[in-house]
N, C-alpha and C positions, 0 to 999 in steps of 0.2 A: 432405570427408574430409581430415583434415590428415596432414602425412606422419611419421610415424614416427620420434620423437625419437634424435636422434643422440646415442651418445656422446660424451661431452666427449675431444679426441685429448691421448692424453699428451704429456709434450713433456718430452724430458731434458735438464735443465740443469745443469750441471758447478757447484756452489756455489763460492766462490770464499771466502776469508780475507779480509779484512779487512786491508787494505793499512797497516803502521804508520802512525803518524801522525807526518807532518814538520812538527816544531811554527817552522821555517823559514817555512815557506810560509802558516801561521796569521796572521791580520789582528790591529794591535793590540786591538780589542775583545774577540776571542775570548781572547788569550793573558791578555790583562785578566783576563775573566772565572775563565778556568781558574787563573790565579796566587792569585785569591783567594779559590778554593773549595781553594787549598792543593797545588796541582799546581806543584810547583818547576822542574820542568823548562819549564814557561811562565814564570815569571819569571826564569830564566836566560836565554832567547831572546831576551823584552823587553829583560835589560840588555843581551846581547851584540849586539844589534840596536841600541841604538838609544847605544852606546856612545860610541861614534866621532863622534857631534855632540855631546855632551855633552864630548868632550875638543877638538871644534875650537872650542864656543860660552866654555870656559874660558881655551883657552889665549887667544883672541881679547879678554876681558874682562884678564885678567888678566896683566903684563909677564914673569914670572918660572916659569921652566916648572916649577919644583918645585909652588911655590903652585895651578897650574894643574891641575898631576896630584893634590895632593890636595885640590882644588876638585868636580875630576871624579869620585874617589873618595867624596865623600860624598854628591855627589849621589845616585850609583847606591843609596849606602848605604843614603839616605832614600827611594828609591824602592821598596827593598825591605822598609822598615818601616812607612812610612805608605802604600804602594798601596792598603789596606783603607780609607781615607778619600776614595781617587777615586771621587766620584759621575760623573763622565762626563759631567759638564755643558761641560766646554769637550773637546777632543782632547785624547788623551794626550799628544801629544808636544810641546804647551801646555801643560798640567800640568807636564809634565817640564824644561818651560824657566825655568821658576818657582822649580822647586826648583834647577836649575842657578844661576841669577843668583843666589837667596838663599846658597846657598851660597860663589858665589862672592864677593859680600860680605862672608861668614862671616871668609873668609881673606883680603880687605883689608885688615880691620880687625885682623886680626893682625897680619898682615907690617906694616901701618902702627905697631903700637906696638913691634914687634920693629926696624924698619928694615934692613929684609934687604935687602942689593941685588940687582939682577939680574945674570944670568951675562952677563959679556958678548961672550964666544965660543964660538960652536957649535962641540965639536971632534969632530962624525961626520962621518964619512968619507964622501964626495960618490961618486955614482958617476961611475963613468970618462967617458961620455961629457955631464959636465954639463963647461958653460963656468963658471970660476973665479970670470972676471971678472962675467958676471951673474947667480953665486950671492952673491959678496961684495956686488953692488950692492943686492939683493933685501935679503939679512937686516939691508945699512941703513937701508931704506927700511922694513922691518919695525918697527926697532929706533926708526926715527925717530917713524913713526907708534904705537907703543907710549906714547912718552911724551909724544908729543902729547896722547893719549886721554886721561892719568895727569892734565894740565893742565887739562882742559876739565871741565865736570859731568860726574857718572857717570850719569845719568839720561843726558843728550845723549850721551856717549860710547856708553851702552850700547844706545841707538835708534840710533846710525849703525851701531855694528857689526852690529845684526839686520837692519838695513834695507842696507846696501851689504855687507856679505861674507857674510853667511847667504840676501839676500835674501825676506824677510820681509814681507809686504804691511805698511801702514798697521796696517790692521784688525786682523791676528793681533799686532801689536806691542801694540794698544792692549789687546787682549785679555788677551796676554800681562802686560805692565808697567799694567794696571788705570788704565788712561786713555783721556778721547777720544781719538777719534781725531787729532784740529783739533790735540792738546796735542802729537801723536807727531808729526806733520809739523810741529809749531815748531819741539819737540825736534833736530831732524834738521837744520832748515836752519841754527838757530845753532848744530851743533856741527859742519857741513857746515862753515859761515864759518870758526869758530874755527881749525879743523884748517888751511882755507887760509892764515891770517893767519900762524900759528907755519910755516906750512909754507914762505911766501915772505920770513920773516923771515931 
């Protein structure tokens, strides 16, 4: 004899809302995706996300911080008109390096037929508790190293700054700059050298 089927017990549950969506906390692939099924507020988060390398990989390439701000501005530019051609075969923020360096190019080859000089005194105002004396040493060694870079190959200039001030493996360089890998650590040590030569000259 079997026993006597039980009601199913109800069980009350408070439904809850649906939490806005913090498009902050969103992974590049998603805000990816949602920017190019036309959700703007995903692609504002992309640039305002991922902004701030794109202004340190220009001002790094490039000696003159005008040039640089509007090196950085087109990138963002082009990333907001050609995102629809990211197939997502390399990372975006690959993708986005690509468009930065070209761009910054873009505005070499201007300023090199313009011959714009560089500024060559920072006049913001330091805060109170920096030291004078190894803020003045820094923006020389900045200022040295700038036009060392300006001397050397842009290929090699632009493999030491990914690889020593971004940090950049081999692999994501070769990725990035469409080379082997064998070619990006040449790159690197003759412009490693160079930089030392002019640097103890």
């Amino acid at each position: 004899m079997q026993p006597p089927a039980r009601k199913p017990r109800q069980i009350d549950q408070v439904l809850r809302r649906d939490a806005p969506l913090v498009y902050e906390k969103l992974s590049d692939p998603i805000l990816v995706k949602r920017a190019k099924d036309g959700d703007r507020r995903a692609l504002d988060a992309l640039c305002g996300r991922h902004a701030p390398r794109v202004e340190r990989l220009a001002q790094h390439l490039l000696r003159d911080p005008e040039d640089a701000r509007d090196a950085s501005q087109d990138a963002l530019a082009k990333l907001c008109v050609k995102l629809p051609q990211f197939r997502g075969e390399a990372a975006f923020s690959t993708w986005l390096h690509r468009l930065t360096v070209n761009a910054c190019r873009d505005v070499a080859q201007r300023r090199h037929a313009r011959r714009c000089e560089p500024l060559e005194e920072d006049r913001r105002e330091a805060p109170r508790d920096a030291d004078p004396a190894r803020a003045a040493e820094a923006r020389e060694l900045r200022a040295e190293l700038g036009a060392h870079l300006s001397e050397i190959s842009p290929t090699q200039a632009t493999v030491v700054v990914l690889k020593d001030a971004f940090d950049f493996t081999f692999e994501e360089i070769a990725d990035a700059e469409g080379m082997p890998v064998g070619t990006a650590k040449c790159y690197a040590h003759r412009g490693r050298n160079g930089l030392r030569e002019r640097l103890r000259a």
